[in-house]
C-alpha positions as CSV (number, residue, x, y, z in Angstrom):
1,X,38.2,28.6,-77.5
2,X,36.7,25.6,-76.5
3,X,33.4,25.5,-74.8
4,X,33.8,22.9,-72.0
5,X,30.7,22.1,-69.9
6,X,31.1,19.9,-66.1
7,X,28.6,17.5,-64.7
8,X,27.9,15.0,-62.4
9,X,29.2,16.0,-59.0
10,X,28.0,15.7,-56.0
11,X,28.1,13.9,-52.4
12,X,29.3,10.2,-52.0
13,X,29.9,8.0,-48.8
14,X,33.2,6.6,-48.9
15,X,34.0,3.9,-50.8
16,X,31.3,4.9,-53.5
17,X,31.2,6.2,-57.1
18,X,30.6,8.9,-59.0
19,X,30.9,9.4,-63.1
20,X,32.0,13.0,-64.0
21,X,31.8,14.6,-67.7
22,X,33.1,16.7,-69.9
23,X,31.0,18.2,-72.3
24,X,32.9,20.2,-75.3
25,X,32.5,21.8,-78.4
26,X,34.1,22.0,-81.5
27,X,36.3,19.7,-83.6
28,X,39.4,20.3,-82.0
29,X,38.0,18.9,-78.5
30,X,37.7,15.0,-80.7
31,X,41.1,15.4,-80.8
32,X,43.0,17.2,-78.2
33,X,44.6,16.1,-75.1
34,X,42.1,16.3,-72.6
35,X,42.5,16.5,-68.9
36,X,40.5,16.3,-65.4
37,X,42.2,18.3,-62.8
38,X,40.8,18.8,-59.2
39,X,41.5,21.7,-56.5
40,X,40.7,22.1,-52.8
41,X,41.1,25.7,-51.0
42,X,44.0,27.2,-50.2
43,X,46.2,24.4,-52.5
44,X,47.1,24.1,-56.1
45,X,45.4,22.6,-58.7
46,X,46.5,18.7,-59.2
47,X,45.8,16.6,-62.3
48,X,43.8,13.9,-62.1
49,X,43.9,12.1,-65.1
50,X,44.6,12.9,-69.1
51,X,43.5,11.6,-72.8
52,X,45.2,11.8,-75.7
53,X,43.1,11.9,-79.1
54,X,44.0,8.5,-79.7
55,X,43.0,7.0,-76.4
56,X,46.2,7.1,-74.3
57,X,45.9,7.4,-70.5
58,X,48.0,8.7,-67.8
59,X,46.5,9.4,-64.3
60,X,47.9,11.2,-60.6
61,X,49.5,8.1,-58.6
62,X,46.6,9.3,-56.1
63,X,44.1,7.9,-58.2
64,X,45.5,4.7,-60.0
65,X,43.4,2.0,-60.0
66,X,40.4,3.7,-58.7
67,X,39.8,6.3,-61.7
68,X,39.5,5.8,-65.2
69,X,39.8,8.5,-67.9
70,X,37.7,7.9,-71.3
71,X,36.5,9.7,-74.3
72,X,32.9,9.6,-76.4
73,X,34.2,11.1,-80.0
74,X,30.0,10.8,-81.1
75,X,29.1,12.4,-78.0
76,X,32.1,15.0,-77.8
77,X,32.6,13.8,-74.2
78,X,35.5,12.9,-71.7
79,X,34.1,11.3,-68.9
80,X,36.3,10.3,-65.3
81,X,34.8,7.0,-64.0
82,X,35.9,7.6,-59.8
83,X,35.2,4.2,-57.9
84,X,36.5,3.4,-54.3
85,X,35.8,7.5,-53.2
86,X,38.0,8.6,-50.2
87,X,37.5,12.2,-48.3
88,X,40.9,13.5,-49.8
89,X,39.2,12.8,-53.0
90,X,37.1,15.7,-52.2
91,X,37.4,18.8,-54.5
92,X,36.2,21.2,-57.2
93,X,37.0,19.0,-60.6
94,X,37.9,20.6,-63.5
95,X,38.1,19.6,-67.6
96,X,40.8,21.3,-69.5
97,X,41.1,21.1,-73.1
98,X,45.1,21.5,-73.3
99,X,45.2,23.2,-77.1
100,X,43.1,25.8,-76.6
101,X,43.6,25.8,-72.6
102,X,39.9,25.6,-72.1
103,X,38.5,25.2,-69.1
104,X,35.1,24.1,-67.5
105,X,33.5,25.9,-64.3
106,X,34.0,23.2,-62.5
107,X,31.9,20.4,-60.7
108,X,31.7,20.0,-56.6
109,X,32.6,16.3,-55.6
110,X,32.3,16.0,-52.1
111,X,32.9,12.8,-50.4
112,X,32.5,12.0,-47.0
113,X,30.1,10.1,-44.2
């Protein structure tokens, strides 16, 4: 297992940013797929975005161009850069670290006016 650590939620107008990361632990987090994932009540969880341990991206259509997925190998951090925030974007956001199938206990973004 994979200790997996959120921060950096918390309530945005619309239209701002937020930076959420993903603390881990462990060797195996520098070099596992890592994702963000998000969940509102009563629906499923949805993936946000995901790194690969050589930098490759892939990201929800939902989020394109607004979010961007990276990784800190010296800090054992993923971090999700969110920029132009909408009220949909509102959710509990999750890391997952796809090996082990870690996961965080999740950070509250909230977004709305």
């Amino acid at each position: 297992q994979v200790q997996l650590v959120e921060s950096g939620g918390g309530l945005v107008q619309p239209g701002g940013s937020l930076r959420l990361s993903c603390a881990g632990s462990g060797s195996i987090f520098k070099v596992g797929v890592v994702f963000w994932y998000r969940q509102t009540p009563g629906k499923q969880r949805e993936m946000v975005a995901r790194i690969t341990g050589g930098g490759s991206t892939n990201y929800a259509d939902s989020v394109k161009g607004r979010f961007t997925i990276s990784r800190d190998n010296a800090k054992n951090t993923v971090d999700l850069q969110m920029n132009s925030l909408k009220p949909e974007d509102t959710a509990v956001y999750y890391c997952n670290e796809a090996l082990t199938d870690s996961w965080g206990q999740g950070t509250q973004v909230t977004v709305s006016s």
